[in-house]
C-alpha positions in Angstrom: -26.3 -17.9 -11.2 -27.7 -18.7 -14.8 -29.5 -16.0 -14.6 -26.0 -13.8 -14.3 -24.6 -15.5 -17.6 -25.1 -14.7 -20.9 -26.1 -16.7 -24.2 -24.6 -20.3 -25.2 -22.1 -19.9 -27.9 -22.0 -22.0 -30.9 -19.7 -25.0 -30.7 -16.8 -24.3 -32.8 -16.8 -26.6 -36.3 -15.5 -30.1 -36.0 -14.9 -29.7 -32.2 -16.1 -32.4 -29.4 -19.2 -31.3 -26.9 -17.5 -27.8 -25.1 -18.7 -26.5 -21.6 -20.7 -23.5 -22.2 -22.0 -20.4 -20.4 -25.6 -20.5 -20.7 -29.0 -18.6 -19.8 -31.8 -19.5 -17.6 -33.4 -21.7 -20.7 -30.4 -23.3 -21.3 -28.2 -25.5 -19.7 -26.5 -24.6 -16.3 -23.0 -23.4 -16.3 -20.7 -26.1 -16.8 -23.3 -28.3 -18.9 -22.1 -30.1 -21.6 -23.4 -29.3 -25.0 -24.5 -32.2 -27.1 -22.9 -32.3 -31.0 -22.7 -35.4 -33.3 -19.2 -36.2 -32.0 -20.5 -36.4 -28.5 -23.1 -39.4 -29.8 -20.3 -41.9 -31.0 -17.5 -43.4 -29.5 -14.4 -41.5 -28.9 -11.3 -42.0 -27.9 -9.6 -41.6 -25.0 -8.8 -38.1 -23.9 -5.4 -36.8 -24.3 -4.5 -33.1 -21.5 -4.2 -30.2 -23.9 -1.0 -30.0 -22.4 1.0 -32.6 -21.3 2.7 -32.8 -17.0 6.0 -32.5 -18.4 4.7 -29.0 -20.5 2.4 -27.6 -17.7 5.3 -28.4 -14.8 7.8 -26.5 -17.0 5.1 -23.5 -17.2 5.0 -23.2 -14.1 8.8 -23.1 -13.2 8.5 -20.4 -15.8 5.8 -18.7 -14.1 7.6 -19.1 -10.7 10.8 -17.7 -11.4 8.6 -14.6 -13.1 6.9 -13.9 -10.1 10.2 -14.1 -8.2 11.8 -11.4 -10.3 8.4 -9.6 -9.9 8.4 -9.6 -6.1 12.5 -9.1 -6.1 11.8 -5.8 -8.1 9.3 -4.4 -5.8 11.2 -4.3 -3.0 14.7 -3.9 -4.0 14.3 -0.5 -3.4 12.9 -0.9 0.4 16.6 -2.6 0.7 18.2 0.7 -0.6 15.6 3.2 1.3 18.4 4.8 3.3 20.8 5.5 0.3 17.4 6.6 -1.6 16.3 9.2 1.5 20.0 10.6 1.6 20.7 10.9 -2.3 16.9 12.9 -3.3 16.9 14.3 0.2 13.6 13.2 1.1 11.2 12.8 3.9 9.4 9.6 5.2 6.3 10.2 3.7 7.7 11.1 0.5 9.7 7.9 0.5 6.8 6.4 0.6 5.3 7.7 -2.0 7.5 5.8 -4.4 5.7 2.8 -3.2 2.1 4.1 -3.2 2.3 5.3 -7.0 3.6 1.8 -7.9 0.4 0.1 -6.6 -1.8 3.1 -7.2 -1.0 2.1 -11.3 -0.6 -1.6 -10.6 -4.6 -1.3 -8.8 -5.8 0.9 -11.2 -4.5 -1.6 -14.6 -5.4 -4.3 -13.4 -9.2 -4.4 -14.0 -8.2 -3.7 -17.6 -5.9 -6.8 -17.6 -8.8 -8.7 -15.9 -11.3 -7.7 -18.5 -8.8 -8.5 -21.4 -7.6 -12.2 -19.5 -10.9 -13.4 -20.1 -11.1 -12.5 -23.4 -8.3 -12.1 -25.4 -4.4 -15.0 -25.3 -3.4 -14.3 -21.7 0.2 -15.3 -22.8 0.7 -12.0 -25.5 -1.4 -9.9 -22.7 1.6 -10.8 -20.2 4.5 -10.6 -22.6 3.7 -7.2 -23.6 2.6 -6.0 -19.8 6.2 -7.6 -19.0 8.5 -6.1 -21.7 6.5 -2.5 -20.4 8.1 -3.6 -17.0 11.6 -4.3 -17.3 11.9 -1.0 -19.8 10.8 1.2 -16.9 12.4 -0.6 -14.4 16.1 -0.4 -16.1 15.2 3.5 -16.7 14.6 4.1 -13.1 18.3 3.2 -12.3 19.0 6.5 -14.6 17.4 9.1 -12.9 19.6 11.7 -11.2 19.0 13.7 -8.1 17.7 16.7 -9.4 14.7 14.9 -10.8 13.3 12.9 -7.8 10.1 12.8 -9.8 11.1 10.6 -12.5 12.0 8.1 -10.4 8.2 8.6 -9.2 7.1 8.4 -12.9 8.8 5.1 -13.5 8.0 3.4 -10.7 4.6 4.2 -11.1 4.7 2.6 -14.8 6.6 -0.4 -13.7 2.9 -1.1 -12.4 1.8 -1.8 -15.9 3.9 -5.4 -15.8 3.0 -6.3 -12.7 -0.6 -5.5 -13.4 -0.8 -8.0 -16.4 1.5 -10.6 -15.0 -0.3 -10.9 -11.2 -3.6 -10.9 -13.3 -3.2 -13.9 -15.6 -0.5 -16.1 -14.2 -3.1 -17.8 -11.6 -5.4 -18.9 -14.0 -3.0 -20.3 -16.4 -2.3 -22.3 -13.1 -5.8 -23.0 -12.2 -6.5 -24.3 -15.9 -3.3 -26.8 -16.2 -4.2 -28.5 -12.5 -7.0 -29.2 -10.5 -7.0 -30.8 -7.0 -4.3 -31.2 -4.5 -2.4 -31.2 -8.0 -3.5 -27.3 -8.4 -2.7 -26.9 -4.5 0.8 -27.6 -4.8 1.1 -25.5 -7.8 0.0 -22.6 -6.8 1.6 -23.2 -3.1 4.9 -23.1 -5.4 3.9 -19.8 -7.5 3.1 -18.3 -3.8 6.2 -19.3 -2.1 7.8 -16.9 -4.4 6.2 -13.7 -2.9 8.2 -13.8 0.4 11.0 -15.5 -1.0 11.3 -12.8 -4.1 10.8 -9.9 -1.2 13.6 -11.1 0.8 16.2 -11.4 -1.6 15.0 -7.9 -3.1 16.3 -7.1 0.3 19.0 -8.8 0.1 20.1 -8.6 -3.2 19.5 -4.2 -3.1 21.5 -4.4 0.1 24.5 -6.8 -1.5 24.5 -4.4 -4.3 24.5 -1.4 -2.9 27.4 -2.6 -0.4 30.0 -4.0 -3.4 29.3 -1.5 -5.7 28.7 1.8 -3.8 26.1 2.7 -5.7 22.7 2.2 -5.0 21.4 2.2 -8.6 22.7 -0.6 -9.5 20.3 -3.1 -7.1 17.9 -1.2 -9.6 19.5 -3.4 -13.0 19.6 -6.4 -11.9 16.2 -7.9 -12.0 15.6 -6.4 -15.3 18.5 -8.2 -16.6 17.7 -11.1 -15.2 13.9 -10.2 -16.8 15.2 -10.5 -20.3 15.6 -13.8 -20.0 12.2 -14.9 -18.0 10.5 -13.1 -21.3 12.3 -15.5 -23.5 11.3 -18.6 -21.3 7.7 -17.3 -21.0 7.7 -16.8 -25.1 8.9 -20.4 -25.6 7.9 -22.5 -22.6 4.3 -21.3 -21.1 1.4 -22.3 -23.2 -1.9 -20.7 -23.2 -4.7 -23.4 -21.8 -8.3 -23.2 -22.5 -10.2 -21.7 -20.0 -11.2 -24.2 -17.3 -9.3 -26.9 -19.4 -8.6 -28.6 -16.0 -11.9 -29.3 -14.7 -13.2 -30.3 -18.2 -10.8 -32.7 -18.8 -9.5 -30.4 -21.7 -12.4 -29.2 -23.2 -12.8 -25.7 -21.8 -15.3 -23.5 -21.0 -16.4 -21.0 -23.4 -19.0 -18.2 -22.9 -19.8 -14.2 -23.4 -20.8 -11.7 -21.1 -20.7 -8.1 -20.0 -17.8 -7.0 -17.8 -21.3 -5.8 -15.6 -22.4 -9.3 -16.1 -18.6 -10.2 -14.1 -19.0 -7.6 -11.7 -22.6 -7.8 -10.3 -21.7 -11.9 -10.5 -18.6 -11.3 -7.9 -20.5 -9.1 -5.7 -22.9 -11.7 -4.9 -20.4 -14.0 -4.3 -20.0 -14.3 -0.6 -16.8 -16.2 -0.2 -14.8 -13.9 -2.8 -16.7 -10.2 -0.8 -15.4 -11.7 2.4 -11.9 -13.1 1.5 -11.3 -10.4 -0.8 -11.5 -7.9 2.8 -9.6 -10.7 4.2 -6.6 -9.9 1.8 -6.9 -6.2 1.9 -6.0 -6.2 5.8 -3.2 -8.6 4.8 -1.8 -6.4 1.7 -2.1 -3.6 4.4 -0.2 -4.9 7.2 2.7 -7.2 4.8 3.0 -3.4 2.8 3.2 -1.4 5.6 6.2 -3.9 7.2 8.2 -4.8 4.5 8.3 -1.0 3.3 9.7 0.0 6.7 11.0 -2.6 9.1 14.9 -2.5 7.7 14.7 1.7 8.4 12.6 1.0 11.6 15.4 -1.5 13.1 18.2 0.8 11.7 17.0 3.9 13.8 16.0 1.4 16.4 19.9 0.6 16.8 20.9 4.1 16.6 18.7 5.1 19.6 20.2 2.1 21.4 23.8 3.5 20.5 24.5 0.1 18.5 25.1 2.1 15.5 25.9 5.8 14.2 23.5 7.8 12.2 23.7 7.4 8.6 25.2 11.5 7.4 26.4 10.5 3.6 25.9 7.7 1.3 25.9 4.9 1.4 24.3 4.2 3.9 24.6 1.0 6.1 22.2 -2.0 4.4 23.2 -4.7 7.2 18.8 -4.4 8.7 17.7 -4.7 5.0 20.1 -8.0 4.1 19.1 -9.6 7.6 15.5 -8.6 7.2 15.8 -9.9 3.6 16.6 -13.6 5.0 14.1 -13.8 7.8 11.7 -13.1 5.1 12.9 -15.6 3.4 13.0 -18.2 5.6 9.9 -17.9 7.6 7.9 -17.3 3.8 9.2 -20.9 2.8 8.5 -22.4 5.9 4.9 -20.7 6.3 3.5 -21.2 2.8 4.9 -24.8 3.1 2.9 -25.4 6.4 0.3 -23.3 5.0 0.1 -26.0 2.1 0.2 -28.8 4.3 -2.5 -27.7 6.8 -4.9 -27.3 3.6 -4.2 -30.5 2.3 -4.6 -32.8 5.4 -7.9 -30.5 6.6 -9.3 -29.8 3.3 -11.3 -33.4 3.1 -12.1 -33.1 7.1 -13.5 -29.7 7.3 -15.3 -28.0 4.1 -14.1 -23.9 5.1 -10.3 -25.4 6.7 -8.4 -22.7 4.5 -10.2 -19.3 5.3 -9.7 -20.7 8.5 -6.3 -21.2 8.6 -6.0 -17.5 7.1 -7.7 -16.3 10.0 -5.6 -18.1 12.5 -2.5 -17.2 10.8 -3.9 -13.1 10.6 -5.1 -13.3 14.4 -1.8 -15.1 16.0 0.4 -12.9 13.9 -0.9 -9.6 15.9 0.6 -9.9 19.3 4.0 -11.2 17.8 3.9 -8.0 16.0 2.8 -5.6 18.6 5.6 -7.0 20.9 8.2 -7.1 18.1 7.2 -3.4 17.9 8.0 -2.5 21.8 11.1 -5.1 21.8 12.8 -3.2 19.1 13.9 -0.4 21.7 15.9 -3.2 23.8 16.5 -5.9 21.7 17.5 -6.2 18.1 17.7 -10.4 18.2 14.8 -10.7 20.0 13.0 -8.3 17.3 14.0 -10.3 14.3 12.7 -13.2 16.5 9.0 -12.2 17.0 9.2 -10.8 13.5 10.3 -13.8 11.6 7.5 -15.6 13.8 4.8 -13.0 13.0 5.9 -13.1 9.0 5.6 -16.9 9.4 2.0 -17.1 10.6 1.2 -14.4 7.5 3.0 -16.7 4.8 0.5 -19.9 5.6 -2.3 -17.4 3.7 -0.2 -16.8 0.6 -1.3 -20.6 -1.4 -4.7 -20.9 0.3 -5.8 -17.6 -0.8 -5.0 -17.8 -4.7 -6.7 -21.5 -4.2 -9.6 -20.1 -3.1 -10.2 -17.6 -5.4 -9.9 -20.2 -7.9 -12.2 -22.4 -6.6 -15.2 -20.0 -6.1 -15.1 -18.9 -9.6 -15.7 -20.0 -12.3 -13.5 -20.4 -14.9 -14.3 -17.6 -17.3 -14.8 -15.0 -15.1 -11.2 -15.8 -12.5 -8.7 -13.3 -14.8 -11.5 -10.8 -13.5 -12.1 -11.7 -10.0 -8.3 -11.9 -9.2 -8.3 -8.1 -11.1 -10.6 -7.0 -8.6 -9.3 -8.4 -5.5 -5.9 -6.6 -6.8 -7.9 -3.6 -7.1 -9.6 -3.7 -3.4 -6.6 -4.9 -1.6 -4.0 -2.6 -2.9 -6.2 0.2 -3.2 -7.1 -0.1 0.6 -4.4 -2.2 1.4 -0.2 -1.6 0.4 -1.2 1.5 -1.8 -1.7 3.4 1.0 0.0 1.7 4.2 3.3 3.0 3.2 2.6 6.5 3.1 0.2 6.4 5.8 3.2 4.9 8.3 5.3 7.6 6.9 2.5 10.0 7.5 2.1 9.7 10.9 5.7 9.4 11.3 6.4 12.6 10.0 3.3 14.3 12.4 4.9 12.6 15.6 8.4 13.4 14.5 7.6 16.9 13.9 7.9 17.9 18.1 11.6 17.1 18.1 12.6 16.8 14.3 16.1 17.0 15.4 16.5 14.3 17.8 17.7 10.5 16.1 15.6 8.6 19.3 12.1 10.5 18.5 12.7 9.5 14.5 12.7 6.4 15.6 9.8 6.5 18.7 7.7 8.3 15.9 7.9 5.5 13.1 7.6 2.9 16.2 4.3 4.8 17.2 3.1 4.7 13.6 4.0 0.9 13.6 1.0 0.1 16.0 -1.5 0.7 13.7 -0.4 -2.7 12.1 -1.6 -5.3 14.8 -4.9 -4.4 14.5 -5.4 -4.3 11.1 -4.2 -7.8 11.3 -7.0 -9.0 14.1 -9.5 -7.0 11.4 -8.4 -9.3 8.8 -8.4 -12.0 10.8 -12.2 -11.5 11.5 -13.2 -11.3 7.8 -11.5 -14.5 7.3 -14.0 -16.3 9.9 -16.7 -14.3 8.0 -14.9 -16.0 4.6 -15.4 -19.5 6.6 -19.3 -19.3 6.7 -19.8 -18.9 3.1 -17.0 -20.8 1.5 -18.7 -24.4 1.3 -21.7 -23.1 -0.5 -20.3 -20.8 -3.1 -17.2 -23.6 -3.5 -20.0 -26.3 -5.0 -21.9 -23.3 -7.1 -18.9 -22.8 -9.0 -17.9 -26.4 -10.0 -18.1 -27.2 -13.3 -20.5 -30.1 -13.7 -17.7 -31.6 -16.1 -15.8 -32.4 -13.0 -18.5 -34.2 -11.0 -19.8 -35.9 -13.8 -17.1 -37.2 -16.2 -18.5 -37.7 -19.9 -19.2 -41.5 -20.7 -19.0 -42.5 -24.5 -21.9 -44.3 -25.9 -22.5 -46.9 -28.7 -23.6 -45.8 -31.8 
């Protein structure tokens, strides 16, 4: 791996010994560098930031990454209103969701690149005050100018791009351990809980108010404020702080230097597949379940076609708390398994991510055929199925942090947001809408084929999951390996003071 790294920096004046990035005549990575300070006693060291500090950074970063995932589905919870007030087609409605990770995918290796380099904490504030501009314009845009909406969404990437970036390895440099673990298992929990309540919050909205666009203002309101938190209450750690005990790891290479350096690294090729199946399957549902039930309960007579805004929003709201629901309880299991199995069995967590992937694929395909008969039963196998998918969300971000090192994570995670939503949720809306729009087109006039036609598209789900499911177990034969490469040697071998 020294081989991959560039030259040893200079230790910066009046500093202690800093880990460094060296080349093959130097030390490995994660060597400490002698300087005068390092040859006398010292005294004890003190965190660069204190537990009370980095526990309050990541509430900050929490609540973020709520609003973040809140945003980006808020509009699946108003789809209906959305189709009826642009007059739009399935595949076109999901187009609004493919150019909003087509931007996010395509910014974030920029974000990577500058996350390694440059104060993560400005790179975010700016990405996010992008963000909540776009997203507050969006609410604006009338129905003669569909592609607008288009427009903004796809900007509304840019914040999402720099915060999804960063936000991990500020986490990964303020803990380390099961400490780290729990951390990020609290910054993950926020994914499903955020998409549920964008659910239910664009379906609440939409309901009291009448009018769709304004589920559209609230997260950016309620943005203002996690800018102002994030400003004041979220430091900026040095890189790797965490394994070092504080000292950081400083170093300089090529973004081809980062890339070729990934590439090679098994465990992050593998589980980086692993997460593209996931980001495929998660998009494709949570995009179109609420609309899938809905016609699901017209064909069953339970309910009359929606003709005229607004639309009924009672699927989205329900579909909004299972989500809820079975993402606490499945990234809260998800963090348990990996804690208790983590000291027993070296690859436990890409294991876990594969059982979780494989089980969840015939709770899915059935949910898929129950939907014609039974609504409850449905939500059942669905909430199940969502549950097995949630145990990923905390193991994956840990993994990803603990295969790389420290200077180079801001980039890996850009490039595992490139792959996965690139191949992943970038497409899988469309796609589902796609096919539903071919199979609808023999009886485009009949409410039970619009529905048999986006089931029939729905089945391309389950076995994307057992794909996943597979790279996973490929993950598991690598992890142990690369996991011990990328240690920092700060971290197996504290630094003793000497005499003079």
């Amino acid at each position: 791996m020294a081989s991959d790294i560039a030259a040893v920096l200079p230790l910066q004046e009046g500093g202690n010994g800093r880990l460094t990035l060296g080349s093959g005549s130097g030390p490995r990575y994660g060597s400490l560098v002698e300087s005068p300070a390092t040859l006398a006693p010292v005294a004890a060291e003190k965190p660069v930031v204190s537990p009370l500090s980095s526990y309050i950074a990541v509430a900050v970063l929490c609540y973020l990454n709520l609003l973040n995932y809140m945003d980006r589905y808020t509009v699946a919870g108003v789809l209906l209103n959305i189709q009826k007030f642009f007059d739009i087609n399935d595949s076109t409605s999901g187009l609004l969701q493919t150019v909003f990770i087509f931007s996010f995918i395509l910014l974030a290796p920029v974000f990577g690149y500058l996350g390694d380099r440059y104060n993560r904490k400005y790179i975010m504030i700016g990405g996010l005050c992008v963000w909540l501009v776009t997203s507050a314009a969006s609410s604006f845009v009338t129905e003669s100018y569909f592609w607008l909406l288009v427009l903004m969404r796809a900007l509304m990437g840019t914040g999402e791009a720099s915060y999804s970036t960063i936000a991990p390895t500020i986490i990964g440099d303020l803990f380390t351990g099961s400490q780290r673990t729990v951390a990020i298992s609290a910054f993950y929990i926020f994914i499903p809980v955020g998409s549920g309540l964008g659910y239910i919050l664009g379906s609440s909205v939409a309901t009291a108010t009448g009018d769709w666009r304004w589920a559209l203002r609230i997260t950016p309101i309620l943005g203002v404020v996690g800018v102002f938190l994030l400003i004041f209450l979220c430091p900026n750690p040095p890189r790797g702080a965490a394994e070092t005990h504080g000292k950081g790891v400083v170093g300089r290479s090529s973004y081809l230097e980062d890339v070729k350096y990934l590439l090679k690294n098994k465990s992050f090729v593998w589980s980086s597949l692993g997460v593209t199946a996931m980001a495929f399957l998660t998009g494709a549902l949570a995009f179109w379940t609420p609309t899938f039930l809905s016609r699901a309960q017209v064909t069953q007579g339970i309910r009359l076609p929606c003709t005229q805004e607004p639309c009924d929003t009672t699927d989205s709201f329900i579909f909004g708390a299972v989500t809820v629901v079975s993402g606490i309880v499945g990234v809260v299991v998800g963090a348990s398994l990996s804690r208790k199995l983590g000291g027993r069995l070296s690859n436990a967590d890409p294991i876990i991510c594969a059982v979780g992937m494989l089980a969840s694929a015939p709770c899915l395909l059935i949910a898929i055929f129950l939907a014609s008969t039974s609504i409850p039963a449905t939500y059942v196998l669905i909430g199940i199925g969502e549950t097995l998918l949630s145990l990923n969300w905390p193991i994956l971000a840990d993994i990803l942090l603990y295969v790389i090192v420290p200077t180079r994570r801001a980039t890996a995670e850009a490039l595992q947001i490139l792959v996965c939503h690139l191949l992943g949720d970038a497409g899988s809306p469309y796609i589902i809408g796609a096919i539903s729009d071919a199979v609808g087109a023999y009886s485009p006039d009949s409410y039970a084929w619009r529905f048999h036609s986006l089931q029939y598209s729905f089945l391309l789900c389950p076995f994307v999951g057992i794909l996943g499911g597979l790279f996973f177990l490929m993950t598991a034969l690598y992890i142990a390996e690369d996991r011990k490469a990328a240690r920092p040697q700060a971290q197996e071998d504290p630094p003793t003071t000497s005499s003079a």
